[in-house]
C-alpha positions as CSV (number, residue, x, y, z in Angstrom):
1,X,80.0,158.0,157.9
2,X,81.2,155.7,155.7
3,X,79.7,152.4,154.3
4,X,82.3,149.3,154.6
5,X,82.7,147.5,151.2
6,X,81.1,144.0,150.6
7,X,84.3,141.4,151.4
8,X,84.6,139.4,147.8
9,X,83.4,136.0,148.2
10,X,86.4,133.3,148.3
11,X,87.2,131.6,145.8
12,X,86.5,127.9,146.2
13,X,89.1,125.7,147.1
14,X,90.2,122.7,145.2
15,X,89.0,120.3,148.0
16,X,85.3,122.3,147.7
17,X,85.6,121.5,143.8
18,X,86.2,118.3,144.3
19,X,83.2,115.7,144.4
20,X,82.9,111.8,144.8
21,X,83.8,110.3,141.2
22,X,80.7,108.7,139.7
23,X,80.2,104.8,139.9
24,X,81.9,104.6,136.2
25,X,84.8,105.9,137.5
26,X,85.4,104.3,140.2
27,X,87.0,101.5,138.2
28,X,89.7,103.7,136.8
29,X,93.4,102.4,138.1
30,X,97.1,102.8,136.7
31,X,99.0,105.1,134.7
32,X,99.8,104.5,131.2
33,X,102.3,106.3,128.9
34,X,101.8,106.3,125.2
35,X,104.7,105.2,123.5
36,X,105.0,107.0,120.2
37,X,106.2,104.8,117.2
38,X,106.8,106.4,114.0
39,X,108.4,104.5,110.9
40,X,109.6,102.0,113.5
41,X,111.3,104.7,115.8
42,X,110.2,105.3,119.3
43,X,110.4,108.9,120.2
44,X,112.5,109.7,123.2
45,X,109.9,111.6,124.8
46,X,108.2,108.5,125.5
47,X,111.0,107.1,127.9
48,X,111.0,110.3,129.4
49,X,107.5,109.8,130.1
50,X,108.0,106.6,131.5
51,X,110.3,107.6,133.9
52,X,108.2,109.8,134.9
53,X,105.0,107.6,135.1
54,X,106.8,105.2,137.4
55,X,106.9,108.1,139.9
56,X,103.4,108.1,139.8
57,X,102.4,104.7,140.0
58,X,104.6,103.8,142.5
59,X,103.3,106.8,144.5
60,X,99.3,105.7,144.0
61,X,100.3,102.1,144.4
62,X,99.2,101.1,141.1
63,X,101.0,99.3,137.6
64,X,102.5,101.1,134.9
65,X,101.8,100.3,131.3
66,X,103.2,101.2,128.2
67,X,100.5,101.2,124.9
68,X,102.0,100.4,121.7
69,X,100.5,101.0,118.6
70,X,102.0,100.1,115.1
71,X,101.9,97.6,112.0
72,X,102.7,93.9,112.9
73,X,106.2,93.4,112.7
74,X,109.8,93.4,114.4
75,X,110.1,97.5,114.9
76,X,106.6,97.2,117.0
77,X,107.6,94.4,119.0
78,X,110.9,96.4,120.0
79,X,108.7,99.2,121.3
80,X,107.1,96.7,123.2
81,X,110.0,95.1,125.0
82,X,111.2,99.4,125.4
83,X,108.5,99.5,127.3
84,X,109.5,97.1,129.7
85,X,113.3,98.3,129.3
86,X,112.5,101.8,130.6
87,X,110.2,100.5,133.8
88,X,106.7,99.4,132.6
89,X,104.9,96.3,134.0
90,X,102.9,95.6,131.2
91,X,101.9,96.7,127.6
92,X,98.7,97.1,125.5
93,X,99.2,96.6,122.3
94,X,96.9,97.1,118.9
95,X,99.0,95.8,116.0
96,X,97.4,96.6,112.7
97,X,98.8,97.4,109.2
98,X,96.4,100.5,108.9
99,X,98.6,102.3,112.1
100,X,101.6,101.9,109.6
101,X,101.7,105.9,109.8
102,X,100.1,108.1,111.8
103,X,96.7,109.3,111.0
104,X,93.9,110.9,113.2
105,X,90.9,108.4,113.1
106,X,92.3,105.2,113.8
107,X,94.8,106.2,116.0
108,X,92.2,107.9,118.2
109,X,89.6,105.0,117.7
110,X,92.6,102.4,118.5
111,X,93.7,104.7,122.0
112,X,90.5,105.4,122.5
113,X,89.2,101.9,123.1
114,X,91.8,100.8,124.4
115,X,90.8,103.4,127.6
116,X,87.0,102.8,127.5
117,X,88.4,98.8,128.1
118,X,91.1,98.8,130.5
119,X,89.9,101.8,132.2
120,X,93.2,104.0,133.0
121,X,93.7,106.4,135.9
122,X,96.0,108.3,134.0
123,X,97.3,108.7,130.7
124,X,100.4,110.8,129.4
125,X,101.6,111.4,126.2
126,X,104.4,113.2,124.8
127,X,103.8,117.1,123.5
128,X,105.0,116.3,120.0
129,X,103.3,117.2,117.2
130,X,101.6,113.6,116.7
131,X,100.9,113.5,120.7
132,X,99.5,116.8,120.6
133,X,97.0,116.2,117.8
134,X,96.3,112.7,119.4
135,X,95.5,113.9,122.8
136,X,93.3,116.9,121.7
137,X,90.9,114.1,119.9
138,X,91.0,111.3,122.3
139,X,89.9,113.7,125.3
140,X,87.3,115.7,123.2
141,X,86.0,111.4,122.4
142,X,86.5,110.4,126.3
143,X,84.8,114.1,127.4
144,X,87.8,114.1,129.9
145,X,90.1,116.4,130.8
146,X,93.9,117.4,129.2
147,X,96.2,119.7,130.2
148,X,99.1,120.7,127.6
149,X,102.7,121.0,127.4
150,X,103.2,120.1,131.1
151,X,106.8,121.1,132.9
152,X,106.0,119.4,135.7
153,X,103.6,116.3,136.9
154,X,102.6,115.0,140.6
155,X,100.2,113.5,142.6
156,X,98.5,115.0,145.6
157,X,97.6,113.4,149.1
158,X,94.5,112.8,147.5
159,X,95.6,111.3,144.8
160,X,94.6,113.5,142.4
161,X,97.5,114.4,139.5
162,X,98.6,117.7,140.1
163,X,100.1,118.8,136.4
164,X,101.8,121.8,136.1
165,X,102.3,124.0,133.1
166,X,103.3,127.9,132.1
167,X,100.4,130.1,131.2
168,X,100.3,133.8,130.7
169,X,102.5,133.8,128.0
170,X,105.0,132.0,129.8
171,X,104.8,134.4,133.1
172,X,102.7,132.1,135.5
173,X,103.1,128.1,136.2
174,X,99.6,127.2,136.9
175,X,98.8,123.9,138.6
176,X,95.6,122.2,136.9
177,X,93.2,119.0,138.0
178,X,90.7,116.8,136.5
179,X,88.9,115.9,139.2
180,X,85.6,114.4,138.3
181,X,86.5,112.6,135.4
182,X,88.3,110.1,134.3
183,X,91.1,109.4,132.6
184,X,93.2,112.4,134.2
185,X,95.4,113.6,130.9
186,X,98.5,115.2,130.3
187,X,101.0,116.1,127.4
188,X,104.7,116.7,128.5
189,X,107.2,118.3,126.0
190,X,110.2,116.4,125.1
191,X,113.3,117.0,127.4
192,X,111.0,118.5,130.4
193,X,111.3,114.8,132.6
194,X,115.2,113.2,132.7
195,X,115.5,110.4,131.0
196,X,115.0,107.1,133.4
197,X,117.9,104.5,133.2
198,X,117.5,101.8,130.5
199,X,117.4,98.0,132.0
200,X,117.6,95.3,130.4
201,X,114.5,93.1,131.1
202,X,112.6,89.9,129.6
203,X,109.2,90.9,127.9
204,X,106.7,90.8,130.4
205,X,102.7,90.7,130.4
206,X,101.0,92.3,127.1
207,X,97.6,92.8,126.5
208,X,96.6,92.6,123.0
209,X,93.7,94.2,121.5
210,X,91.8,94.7,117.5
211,X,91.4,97.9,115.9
212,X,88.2,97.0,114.5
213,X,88.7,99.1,111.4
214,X,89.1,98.2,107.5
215,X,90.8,101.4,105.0
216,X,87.8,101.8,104.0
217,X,86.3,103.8,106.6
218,X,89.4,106.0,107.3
219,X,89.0,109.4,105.8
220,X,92.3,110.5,105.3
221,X,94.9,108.5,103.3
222,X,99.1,108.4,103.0
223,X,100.5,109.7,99.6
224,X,104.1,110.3,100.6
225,X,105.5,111.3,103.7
226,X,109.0,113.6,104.0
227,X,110.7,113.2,107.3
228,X,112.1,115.7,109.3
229,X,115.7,115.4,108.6
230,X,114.7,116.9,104.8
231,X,112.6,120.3,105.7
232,X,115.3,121.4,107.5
233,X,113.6,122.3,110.8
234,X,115.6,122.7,114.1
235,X,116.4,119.4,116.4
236,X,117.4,121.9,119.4
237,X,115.4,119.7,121.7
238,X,118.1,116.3,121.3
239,X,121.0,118.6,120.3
240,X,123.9,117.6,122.5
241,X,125.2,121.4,121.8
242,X,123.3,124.7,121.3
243,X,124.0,127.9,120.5
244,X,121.4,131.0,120.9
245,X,121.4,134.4,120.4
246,X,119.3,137.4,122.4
247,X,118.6,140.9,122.0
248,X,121.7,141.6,122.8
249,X,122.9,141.1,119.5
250,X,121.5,144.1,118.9
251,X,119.9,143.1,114.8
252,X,118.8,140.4,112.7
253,X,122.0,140.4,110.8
254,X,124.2,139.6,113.6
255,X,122.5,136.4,114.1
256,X,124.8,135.1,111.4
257,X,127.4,135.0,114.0
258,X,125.3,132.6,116.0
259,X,125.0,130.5,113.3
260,X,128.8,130.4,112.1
261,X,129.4,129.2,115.4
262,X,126.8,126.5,115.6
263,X,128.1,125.3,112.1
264,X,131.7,125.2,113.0
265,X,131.3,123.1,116.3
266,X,128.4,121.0,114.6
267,X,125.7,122.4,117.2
268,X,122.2,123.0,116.4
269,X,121.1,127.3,117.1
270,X,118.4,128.6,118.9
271,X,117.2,131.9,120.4
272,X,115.9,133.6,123.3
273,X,112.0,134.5,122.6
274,X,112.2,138.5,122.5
275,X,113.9,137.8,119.8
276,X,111.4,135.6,117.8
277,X,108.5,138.5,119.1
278,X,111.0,140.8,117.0
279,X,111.0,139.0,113.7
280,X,114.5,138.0,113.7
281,X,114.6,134.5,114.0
282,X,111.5,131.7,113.2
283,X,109.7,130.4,116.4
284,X,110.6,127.0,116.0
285,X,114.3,128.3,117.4
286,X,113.1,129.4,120.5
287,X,114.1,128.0,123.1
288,X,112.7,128.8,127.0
289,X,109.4,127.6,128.3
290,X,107.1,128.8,126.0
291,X,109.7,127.2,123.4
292,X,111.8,124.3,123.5
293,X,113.5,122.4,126.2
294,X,117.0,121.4,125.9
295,X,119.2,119.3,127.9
296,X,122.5,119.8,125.8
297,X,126.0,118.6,127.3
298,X,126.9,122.4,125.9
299,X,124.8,125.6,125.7
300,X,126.2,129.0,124.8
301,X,124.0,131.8,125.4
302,X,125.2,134.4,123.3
303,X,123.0,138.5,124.3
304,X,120.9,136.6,126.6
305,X,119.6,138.3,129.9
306,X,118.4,135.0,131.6
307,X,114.9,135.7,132.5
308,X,112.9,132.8,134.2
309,X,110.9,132.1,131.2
310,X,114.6,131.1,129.8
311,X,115.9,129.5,132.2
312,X,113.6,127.7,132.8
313,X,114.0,126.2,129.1
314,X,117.8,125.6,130.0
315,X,118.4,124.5,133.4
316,X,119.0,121.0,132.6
317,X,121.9,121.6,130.2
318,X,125.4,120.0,131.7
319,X,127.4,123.3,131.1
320,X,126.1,126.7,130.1
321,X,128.5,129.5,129.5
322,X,127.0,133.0,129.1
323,X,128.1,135.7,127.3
324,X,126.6,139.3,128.2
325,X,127.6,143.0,128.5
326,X,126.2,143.2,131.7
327,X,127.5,141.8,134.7
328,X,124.5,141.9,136.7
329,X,122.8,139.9,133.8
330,X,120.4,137.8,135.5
331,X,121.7,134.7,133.4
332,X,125.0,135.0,135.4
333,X,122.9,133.7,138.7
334,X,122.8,130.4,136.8
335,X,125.1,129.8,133.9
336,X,128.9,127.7,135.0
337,X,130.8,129.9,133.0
338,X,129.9,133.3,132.9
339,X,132.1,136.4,130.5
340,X,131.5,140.0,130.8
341,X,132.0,140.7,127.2
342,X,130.5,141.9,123.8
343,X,128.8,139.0,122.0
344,X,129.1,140.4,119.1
345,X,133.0,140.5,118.9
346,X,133.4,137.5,120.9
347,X,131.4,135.0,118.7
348,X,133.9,135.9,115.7
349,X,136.6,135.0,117.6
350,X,135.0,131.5,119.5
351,X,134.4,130.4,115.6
352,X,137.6,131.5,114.5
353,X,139.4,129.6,117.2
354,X,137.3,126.9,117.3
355,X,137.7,126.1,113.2
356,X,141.7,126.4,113.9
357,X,141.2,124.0,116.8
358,X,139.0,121.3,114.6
359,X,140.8,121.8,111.5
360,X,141.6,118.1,109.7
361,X,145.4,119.7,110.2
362,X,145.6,120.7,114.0
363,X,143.3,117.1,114.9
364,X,146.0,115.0,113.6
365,X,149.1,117.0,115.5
366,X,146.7,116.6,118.8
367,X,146.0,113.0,118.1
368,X,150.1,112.6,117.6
């Protein structure tokens, strides 16, 4: 006779987790974006954001508000009246010379106050470098919760924002909560969320609010800065065409043909991750969900099988034409224009053709 094995207790439910928010809560409402402002420029990811943000305020019932922060002047009040271009019903604004440039301390002191004030229900910020770094601190200060480098965001029949990200390496979605505390946070990678229709609208309600800091009691200080553009890292996430290699390439070296391509058509390159976990190509080219997003009006995938993690970095492009050896490729299931072929003598002739077809010469007999 045998004993019968203990049943494993259940795990507890999400509802069991949750418990009534504490009186200091209570008073949380609304859903702010951060609108991300560097040398005057507001970075797309922040209309994305919006867009999405007005899903979730209209869904709780609630208004959604924009915070600017930046150096008094005409480049911050544009992000202001953005704000309102791209859906919000009001801003909060801290104009201050000493947020000129990003730096740790008084952004997080300006963002950080600003919540401890006005009390938001939710706050999302873009999953850029300066969005990551400024999350990170403000929810260590507020003793909140974040969840990172979200692909999806919603809100459940409690109310509670359900945000969705890839874990496991990129082999799971998990769905996270912060249920007990207040604000909820979330970081969203740039080109996750469509970009919401731009309206023009008058400037409505903005809050204004001090810093309440003097240089003097920032740690860290500017001595230059060097912009993007001039260390020559990729921009696959706003590139309107891609093209990326896989492991079907079959070596390092072959990767050149990627690139010849990319240069000849003006497209930015990119990579499937196998190939980054190989050595070949630098991680900041990897593009998939535990890489970068694109939404490209072109993307040729060059050797690349298609797995989930992939496509799920790829969907949203307009047209995606697949090159691979194998039919049965899974990338085939998805792409509009699929070729059974060999990438690596294909891509030698796409650039050849194409630098015929966009010579100086052959443009001004089409244009006659």
């Amino acid at each position: 006779m045998t004993e019968a094995k203990p049943q494993a207790a259940a795990a507890p439910s999400r509802a069991g987790m949750k418990k009534e928010l504490p009186d200091h809560f209570k008073a949380y409402r609304h859903v702010w974006v951060f609108v991300e402002v560097e040398r005057g420029q507001v970075h797309p990811v922040s209309f994305e954001l919006m867009g999405e943000g007005r899903k979730l305020a209209d869904r709780l019932g609630v208004e959604l508000a924009g915070v600017v922060l930046g150096p008094p002047g005409e480049a911050t009040q544009a992000a202001v009246a953005e704000c309102f271009a791209y859906g919000a019903d009001l801003a909060y604004l801290i104009e201050d010379p000493l947020l000129a440039d990003y730096r740790n301390e008084p952004f997080s002191k300006a963002l950080t106050d600003l919540v401890n004030t006005y009390k938001p229900e939710i706050l999302l910020l873009g999953a850029t470098t300066l969005g990551r770094d400024l999350a990170g601190s403000v929810a260590t200060t507020l003793l909140t919760g974040l969840t990172a480098d979200c692909t999806e965001l919603a809100v459940d029949q409690d109310g509670s924002l359900a945000a969705t990200r890839p874990t496991f390496g990129g082999s799971l979605l998990c769905t996270i909560y912060t249920l007990n505390f207040r604000p909820q946070m979330a970081t969203v990678r740039p080109r996750v969320m469509a970009m919401p229709e731009r309206r023009e609208r008058p400037i409505g309600r903005v809050v204004r609010h001090p810093l309440g800091l003097i240089e003097d009691d920032i740690v860290t200080k500017i001595l230059s800065f060097l912009p993007d553009r001039d260390a020559g890292t990729s921009n696959l996430a706003y590139a309107d065409v891609v093209v990326a290699g896989g492991m079907g390439l079959g070596a390092a070296e072959n990767f050149q043909l990627v690139r010849g391509l990319a240069r000849t058509i003006g497209a930015e390159f990119g990579c499937s991750r196998p190939v980054v976990q190989k050595g070949w190509m630098p991680s900041d080219r990897q593009i998939g969900q535990t890489g970068k997003t694109i939404r490209p009006k072109l993307y040729i995938a060059a050797g690349i099988s298609g797995a989930i993690q992939h496509r799920v970095g790829v969907e949203g492009a307009d047209l995606i034409v697949a090159i691979n050896t194998d039919r049965n490729a899974p990338i085939f299931d998805f792409a509009h224009v699929g070729i059974v072929a060999d990438a690596i003598r294909l891509l030698p002739a796409l650039t050849d053709a194409f630098a015929r077809r966009l010579s100086p010469h052959n443009r001004d007999k089409l244009a006659g």
